[in-house]
PATIZA-241740 format. One record per residue (C-alpha): residue number from 1; x, y, z; residue in three letters. Coordinates in Angstrom, 3 decimals. Layout:
N
+-----+----------+----------+----------+-----+
:   n :     east :    north :       up : res :
+-----+----------+----------+----------+-----+
: NUM :        X :        Y :        Z : ALA :
...
+-----+----------+----------+----------+-----+
This chain:
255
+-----+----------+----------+----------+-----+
:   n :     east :    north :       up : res :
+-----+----------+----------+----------+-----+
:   1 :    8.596 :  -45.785 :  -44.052 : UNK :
:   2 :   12.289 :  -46.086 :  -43.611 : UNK :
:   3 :   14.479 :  -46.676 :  -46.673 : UNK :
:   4 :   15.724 :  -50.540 :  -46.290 : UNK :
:   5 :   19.186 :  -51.233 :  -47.764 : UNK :
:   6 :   20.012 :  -54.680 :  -49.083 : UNK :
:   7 :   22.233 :  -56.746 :  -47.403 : UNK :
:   8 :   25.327 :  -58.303 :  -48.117 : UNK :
:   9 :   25.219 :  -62.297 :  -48.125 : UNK :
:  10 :   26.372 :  -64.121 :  -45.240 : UNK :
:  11 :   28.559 :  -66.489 :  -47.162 : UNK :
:  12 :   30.208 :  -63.327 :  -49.245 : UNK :
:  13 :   33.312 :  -61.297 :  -47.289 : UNK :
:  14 :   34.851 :  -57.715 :  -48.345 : UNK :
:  15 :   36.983 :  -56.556 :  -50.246 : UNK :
:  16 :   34.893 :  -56.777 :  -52.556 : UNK :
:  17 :   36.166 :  -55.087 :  -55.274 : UNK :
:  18 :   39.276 :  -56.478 :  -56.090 : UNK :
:  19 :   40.726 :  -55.088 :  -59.038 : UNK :
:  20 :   41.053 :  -52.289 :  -60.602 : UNK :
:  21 :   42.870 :  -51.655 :  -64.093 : UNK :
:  22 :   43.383 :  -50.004 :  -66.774 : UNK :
:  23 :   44.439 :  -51.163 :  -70.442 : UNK :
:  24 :   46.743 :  -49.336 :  -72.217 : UNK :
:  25 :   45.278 :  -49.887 :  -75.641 : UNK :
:  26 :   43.310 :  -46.464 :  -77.021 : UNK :
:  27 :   44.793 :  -44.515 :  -74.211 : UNK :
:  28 :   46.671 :  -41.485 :  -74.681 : UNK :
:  29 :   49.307 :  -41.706 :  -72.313 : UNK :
:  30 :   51.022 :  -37.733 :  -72.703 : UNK :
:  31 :   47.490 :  -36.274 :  -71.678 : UNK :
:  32 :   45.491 :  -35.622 :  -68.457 : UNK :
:  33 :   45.134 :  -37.716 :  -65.965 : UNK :
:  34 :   47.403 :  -40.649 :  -67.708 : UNK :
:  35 :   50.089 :  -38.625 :  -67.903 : UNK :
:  36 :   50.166 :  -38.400 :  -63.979 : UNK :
:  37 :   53.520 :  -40.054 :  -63.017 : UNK :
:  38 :   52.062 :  -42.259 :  -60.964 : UNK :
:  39 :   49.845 :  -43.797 :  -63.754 : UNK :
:  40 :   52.581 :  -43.665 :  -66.120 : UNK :
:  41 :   52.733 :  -47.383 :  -66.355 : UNK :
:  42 :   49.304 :  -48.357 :  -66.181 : UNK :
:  43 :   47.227 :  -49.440 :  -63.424 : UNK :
:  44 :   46.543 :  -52.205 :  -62.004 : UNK :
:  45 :   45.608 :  -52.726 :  -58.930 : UNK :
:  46 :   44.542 :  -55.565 :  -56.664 : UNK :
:  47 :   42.500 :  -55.194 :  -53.120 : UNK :
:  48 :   43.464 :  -57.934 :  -50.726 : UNK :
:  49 :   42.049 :  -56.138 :  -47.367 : UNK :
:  50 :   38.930 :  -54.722 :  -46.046 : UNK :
:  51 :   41.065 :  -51.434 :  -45.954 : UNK :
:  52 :   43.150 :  -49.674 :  -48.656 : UNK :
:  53 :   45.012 :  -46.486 :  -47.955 : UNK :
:  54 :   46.197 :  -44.435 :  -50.833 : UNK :
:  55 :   48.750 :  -41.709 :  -49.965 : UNK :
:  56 :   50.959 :  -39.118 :  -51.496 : UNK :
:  57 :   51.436 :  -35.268 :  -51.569 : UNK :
:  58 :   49.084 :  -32.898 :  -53.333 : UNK :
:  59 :   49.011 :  -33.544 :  -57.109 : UNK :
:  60 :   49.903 :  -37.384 :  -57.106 : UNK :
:  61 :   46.506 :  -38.126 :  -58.335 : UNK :
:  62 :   44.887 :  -39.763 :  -55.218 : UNK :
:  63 :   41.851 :  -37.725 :  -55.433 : UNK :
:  64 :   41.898 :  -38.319 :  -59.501 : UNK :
:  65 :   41.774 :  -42.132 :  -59.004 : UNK :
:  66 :   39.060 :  -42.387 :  -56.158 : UNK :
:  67 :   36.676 :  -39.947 :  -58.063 : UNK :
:  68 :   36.974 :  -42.201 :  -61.334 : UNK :
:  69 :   36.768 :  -45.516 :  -59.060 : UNK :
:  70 :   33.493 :  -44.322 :  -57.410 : UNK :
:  71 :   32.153 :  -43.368 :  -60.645 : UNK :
:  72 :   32.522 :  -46.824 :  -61.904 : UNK :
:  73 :   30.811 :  -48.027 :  -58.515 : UNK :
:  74 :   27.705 :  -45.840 :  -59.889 : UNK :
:  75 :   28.404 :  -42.801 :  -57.245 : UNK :
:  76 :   27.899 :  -38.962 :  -57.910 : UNK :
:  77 :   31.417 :  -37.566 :  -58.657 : UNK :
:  78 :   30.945 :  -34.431 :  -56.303 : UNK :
:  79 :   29.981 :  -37.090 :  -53.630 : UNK :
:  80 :   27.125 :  -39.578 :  -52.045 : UNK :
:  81 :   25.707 :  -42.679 :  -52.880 : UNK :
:  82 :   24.221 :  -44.380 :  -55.859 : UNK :
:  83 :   20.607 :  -42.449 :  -55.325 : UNK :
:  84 :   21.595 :  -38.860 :  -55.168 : UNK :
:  85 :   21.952 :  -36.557 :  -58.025 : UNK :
:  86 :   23.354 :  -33.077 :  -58.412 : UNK :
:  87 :   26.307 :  -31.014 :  -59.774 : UNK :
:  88 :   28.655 :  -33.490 :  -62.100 : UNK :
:  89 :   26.663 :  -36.268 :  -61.418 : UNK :
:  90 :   26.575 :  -37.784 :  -65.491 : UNK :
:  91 :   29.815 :  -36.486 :  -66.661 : UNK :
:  92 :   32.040 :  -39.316 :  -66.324 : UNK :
:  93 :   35.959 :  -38.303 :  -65.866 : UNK :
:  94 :   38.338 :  -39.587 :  -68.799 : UNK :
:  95 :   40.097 :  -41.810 :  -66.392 : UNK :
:  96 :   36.451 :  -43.599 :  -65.113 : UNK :
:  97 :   35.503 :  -44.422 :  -68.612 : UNK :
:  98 :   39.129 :  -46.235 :  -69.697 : UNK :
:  99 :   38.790 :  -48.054 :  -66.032 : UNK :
: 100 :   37.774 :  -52.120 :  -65.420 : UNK :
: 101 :   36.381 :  -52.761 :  -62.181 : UNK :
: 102 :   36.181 :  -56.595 :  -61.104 : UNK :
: 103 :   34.583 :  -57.681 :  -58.357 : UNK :
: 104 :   34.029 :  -60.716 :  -56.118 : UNK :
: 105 :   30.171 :  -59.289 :  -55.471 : UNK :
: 106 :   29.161 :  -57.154 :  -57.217 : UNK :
: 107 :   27.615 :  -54.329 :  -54.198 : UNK :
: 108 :   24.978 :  -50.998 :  -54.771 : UNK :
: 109 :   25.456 :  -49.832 :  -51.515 : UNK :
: 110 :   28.261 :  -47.317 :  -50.461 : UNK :
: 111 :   28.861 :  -43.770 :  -50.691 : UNK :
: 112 :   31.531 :  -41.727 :  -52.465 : UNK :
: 113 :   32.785 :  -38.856 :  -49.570 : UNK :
: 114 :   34.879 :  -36.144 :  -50.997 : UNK :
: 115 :   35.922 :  -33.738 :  -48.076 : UNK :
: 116 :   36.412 :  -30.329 :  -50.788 : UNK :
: 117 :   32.442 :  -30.646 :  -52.047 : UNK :
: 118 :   30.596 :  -32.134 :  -48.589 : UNK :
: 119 :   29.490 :  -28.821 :  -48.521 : UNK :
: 120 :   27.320 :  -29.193 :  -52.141 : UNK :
: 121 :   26.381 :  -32.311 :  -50.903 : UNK :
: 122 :   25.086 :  -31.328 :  -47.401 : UNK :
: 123 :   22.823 :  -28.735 :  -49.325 : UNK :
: 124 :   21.869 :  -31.243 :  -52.319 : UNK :
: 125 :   20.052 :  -33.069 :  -49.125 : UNK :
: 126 :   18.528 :  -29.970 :  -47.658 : UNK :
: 127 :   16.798 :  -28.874 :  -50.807 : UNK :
: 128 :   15.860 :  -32.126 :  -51.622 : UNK :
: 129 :   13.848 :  -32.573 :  -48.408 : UNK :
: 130 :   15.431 :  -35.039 :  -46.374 : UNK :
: 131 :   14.388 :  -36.217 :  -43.207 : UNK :
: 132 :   18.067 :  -37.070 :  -41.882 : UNK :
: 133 :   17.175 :  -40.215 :  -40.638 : UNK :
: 134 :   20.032 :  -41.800 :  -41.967 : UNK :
: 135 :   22.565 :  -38.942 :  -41.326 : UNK :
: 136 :   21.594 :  -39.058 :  -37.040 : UNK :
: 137 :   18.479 :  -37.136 :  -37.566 : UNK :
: 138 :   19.955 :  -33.554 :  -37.348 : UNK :
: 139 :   20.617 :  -31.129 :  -40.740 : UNK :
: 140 :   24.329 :  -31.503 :  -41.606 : UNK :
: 141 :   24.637 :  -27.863 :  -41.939 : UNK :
: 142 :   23.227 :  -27.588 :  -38.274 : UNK :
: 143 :   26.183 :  -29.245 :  -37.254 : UNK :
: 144 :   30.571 :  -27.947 :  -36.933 : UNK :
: 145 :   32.422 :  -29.433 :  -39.900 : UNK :
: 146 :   33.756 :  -32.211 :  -37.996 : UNK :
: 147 :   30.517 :  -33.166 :  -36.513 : UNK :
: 148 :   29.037 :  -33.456 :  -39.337 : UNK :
: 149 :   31.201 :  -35.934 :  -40.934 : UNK :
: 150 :   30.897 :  -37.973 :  -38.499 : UNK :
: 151 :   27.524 :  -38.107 :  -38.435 : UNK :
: 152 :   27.863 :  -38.958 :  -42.044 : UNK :
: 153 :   30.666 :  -41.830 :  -40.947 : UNK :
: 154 :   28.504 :  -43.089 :  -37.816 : UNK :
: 155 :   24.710 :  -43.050 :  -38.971 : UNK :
: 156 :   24.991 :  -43.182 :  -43.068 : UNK :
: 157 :   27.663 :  -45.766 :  -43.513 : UNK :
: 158 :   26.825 :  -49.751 :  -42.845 : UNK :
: 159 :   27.528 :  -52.609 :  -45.710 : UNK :
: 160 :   28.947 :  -51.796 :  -48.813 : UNK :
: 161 :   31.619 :  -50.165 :  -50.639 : UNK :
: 162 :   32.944 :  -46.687 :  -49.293 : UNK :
: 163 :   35.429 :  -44.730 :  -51.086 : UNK :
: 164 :   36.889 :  -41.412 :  -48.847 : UNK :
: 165 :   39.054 :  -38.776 :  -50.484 : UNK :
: 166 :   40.891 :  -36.727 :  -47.161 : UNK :
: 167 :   38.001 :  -37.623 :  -44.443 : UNK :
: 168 :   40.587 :  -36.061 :  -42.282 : UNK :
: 169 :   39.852 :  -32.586 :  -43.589 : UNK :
: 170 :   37.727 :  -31.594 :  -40.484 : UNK :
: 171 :   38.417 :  -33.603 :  -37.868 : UNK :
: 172 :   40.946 :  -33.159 :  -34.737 : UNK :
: 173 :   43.415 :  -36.011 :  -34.235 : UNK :
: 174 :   41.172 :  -37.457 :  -31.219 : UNK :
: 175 :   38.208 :  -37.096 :  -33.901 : UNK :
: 176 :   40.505 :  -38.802 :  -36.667 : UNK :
: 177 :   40.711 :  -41.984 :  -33.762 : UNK :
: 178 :   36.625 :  -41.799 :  -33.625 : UNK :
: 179 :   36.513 :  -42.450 :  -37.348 : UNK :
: 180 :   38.730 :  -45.152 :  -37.248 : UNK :
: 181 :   36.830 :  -47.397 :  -34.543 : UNK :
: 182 :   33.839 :  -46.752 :  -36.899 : UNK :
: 183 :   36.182 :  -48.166 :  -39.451 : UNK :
: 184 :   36.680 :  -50.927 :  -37.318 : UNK :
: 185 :   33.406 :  -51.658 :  -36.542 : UNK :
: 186 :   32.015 :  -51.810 :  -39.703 : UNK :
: 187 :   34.740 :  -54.036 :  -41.900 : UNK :
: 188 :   35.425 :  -56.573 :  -38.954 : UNK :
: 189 :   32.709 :  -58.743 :  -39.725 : UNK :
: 190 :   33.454 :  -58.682 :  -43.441 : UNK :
: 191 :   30.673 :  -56.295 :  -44.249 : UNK :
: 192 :   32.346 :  -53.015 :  -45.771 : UNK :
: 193 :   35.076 :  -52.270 :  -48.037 : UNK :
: 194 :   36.956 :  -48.744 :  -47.773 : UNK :
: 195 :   39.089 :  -47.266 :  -50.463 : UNK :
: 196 :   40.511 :  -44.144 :  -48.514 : UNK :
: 197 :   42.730 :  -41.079 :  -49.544 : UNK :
: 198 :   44.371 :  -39.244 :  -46.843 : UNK :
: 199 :   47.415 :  -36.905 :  -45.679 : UNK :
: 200 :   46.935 :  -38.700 :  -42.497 : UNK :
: 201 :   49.981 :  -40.593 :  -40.582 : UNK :
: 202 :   46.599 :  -40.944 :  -37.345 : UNK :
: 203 :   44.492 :  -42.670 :  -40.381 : UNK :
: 204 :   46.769 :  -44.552 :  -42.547 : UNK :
: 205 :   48.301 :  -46.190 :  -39.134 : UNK :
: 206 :   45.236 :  -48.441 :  -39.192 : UNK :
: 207 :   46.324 :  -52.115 :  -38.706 : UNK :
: 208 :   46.556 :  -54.641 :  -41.347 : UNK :
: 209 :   45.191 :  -52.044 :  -44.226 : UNK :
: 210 :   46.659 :  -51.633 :  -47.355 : UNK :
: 211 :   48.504 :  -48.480 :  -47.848 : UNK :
: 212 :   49.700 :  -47.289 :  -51.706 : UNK :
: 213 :   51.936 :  -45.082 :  -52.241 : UNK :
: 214 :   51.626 :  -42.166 :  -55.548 : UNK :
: 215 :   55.474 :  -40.820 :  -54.649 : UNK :
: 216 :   56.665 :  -42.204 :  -57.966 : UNK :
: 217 :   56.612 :  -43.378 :  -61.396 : UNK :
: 218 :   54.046 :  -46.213 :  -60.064 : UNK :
: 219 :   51.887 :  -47.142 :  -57.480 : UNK :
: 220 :   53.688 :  -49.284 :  -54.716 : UNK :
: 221 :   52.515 :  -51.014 :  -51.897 : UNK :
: 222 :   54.565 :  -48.998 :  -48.516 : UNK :
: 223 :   54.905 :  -49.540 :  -44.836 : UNK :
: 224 :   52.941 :  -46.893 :  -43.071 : UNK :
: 225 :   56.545 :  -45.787 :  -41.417 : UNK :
: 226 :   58.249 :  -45.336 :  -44.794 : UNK :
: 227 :   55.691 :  -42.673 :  -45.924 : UNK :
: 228 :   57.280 :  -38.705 :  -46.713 : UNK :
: 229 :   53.915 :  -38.152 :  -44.347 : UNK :
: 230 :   54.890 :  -40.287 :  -41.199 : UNK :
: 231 :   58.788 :  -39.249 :  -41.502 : UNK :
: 232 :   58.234 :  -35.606 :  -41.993 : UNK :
: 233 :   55.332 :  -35.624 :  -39.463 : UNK :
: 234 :   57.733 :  -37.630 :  -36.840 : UNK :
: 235 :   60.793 :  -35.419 :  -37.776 : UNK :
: 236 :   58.601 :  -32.259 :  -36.704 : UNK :
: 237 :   56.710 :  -33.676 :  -33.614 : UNK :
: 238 :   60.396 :  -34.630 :  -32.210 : UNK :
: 239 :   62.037 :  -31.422 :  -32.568 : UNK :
: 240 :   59.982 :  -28.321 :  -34.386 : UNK :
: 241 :   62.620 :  -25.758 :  -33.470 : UNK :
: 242 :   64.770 :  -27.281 :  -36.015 : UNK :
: 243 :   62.225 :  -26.462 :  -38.564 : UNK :
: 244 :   61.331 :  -23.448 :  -37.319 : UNK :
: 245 :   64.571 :  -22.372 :  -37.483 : UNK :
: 246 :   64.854 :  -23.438 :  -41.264 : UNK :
: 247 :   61.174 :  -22.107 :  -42.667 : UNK :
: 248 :   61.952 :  -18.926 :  -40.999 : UNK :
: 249 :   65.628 :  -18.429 :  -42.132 : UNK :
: 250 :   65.092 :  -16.452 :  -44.972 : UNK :
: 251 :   68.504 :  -17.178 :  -46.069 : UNK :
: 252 :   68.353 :  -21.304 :  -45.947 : UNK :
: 253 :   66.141 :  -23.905 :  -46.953 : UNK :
: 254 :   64.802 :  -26.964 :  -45.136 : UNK :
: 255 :   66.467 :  -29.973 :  -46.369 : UNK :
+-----+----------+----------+----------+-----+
C-alpha cells in the first residue's frame, strides 16, 4: 500500500517556520559553532517567503546552521526525512539544542538534503529495502549524481518543509534551472517551505526569495547582485583572461 503523507490545510500558507533564534543566556560564545563570526551576535532570524537563500564562502557556517535547523524539524543530520534512521541520526549538534524554532504550523513532512552525505543516504535506502516509489521508482545509485538528485527533488519532495545544503553539487547549470521550476512548482500554491544553502549565483537568482548573507560579523539580508558569488562569477564570465593571467602569474596575486 503506498505510504500517504498528510496534507497541509487549505486555509494554512508557507513559510511556515518563521523564526529561528537563539538566546544568548548559557551559551558559550568563544567556542564552536557560536564563535562563527557570523553568529557572533546571536541569531535571530525571521522567514517572510516561501524561499530563503543562505549564502557565503566555505566556512561561514551555512551548512552548520541548516544541519542544526533540520534537526530541530525532527530530520536525520546526515540527511532525509523525519522516518529514516542511520549514521548521526540521535546526536544532536551543540548549535540544534541552544536553537528555538517557531512556527505558524507546525509541519512533519520535509526532508533534510545534504549534497556531501547523499551518498550514505542513497545506501541507508538500499539496505533498508525500499521500493523507490517515492524516489521515481529507480535505485538512486542506478542513477549519475545529478540524476539522482533530481529524482530526489522531482518524485520525493511535495508539502512540507525542505531544508538543502549545496543541491547544486551535481547538477549542470541547465540542471540547476530544472530544480528551480520544481522549486516553483511546489511553493506557488503555498504548500512548501525551502531553507536552501548554495554557492550558486543560477539558484540564489530565484525571484522574490530571501537571500542571507554569512560574509560578516552577522547575518544580513543581500540583493542577489551584491553577493562576492554573483560579482566574482560575473567578473570571470566577462573577461577570464584577466584572471587567468593573475592565477597563473606566479609573481602577482588576483586582487
Amino acid at each position: 500500500m503506498a505510504n500517504r503523507r498528510k496534507r497541509i490545510p487549505s486555509a494554512v500558507k508557507s513559510p511556515f517556520l518563521r523564526r529561528v533564534s537563539v538566546a544568548s543566556e548559557g551559551v558559550d560564545t568563544a567556542s564552536y559553532p557560536f564563535n562563527i563570526p557570523a553568529f557572533s551576535k546571536g541569531i535571530d532570524l525571521d522567514f517572510a517567503t516561501r524561499v530563503t537563500f543562505f549564502v557565503g564562502e566555505n566556512g561561514s557556517g551555512k551548512s552548520t546552521l541548516l544541519e542544526a535547523i533540520a534537526q530541530r524539524c525532527g530530520f536525520n543530520a546526515e540527511g532525509g526525512g523525519r522516518d529514516h534512521h542511520f549514521g548521526r541520526d540521535e546526536e544532536l549538534s551543540p548549535l540544534a539544542r541552544a536553537l528555538e524554532l517557531s512556527w505558524s504550523l507546525k509541519v512533519n513532512d520535509g526532508f533534510f538534503m545534504r549534497a556531501e552525505s547523499f551518498f550514505n543516504f542513497a545506501s541507508y535506502l538500499e539496505e533498508s529495502g525500499s521500493t523507490f516509489n517515492r524516489y521515481g521508482g529507480t535505485p538512486l545509485h542506478q542513477q549519475s549524481h545529478g540524476e539522482s538528485f533530481l529524482a530526489l527533488f522531482a518524485n520525493r519532495f511535495d508539502a512540507g518543509i525542505y531544508i538543502l545544503d549545496e543541491p547544486e553539487a551535481a547538477l549542470s547549470p541547465a540542471r540547476q534551472l530544472s530544480f528551480l521550476s520544481i522549486v516553483h512548482r511546489l511553493e506557488r500554491g503555498g504548500n512548501a517551505q525551502f531553507l536552501i544553502s548554495t554557492h550558486s549565483p543560477i539558484i540564489f537568482a530565484y525571484p522574490g526569495a530571501t537571500v542571507l548573507s554569512l560574509d560578516g560579523d552577522a547575518m544580513t539580508r543581500v540583493d542577489f547582485k551584491s553577493t562576492e558569488h554573483y560579482r566574482l562569477t560575473k567578473q570571470f564570465l566577462d573577461s577570464p583572461e584577466r584572471f587567468f593571467k593573475h592565477l597563473f602569474d606566479e609573481d602577482s596575486e588576483l586582487e
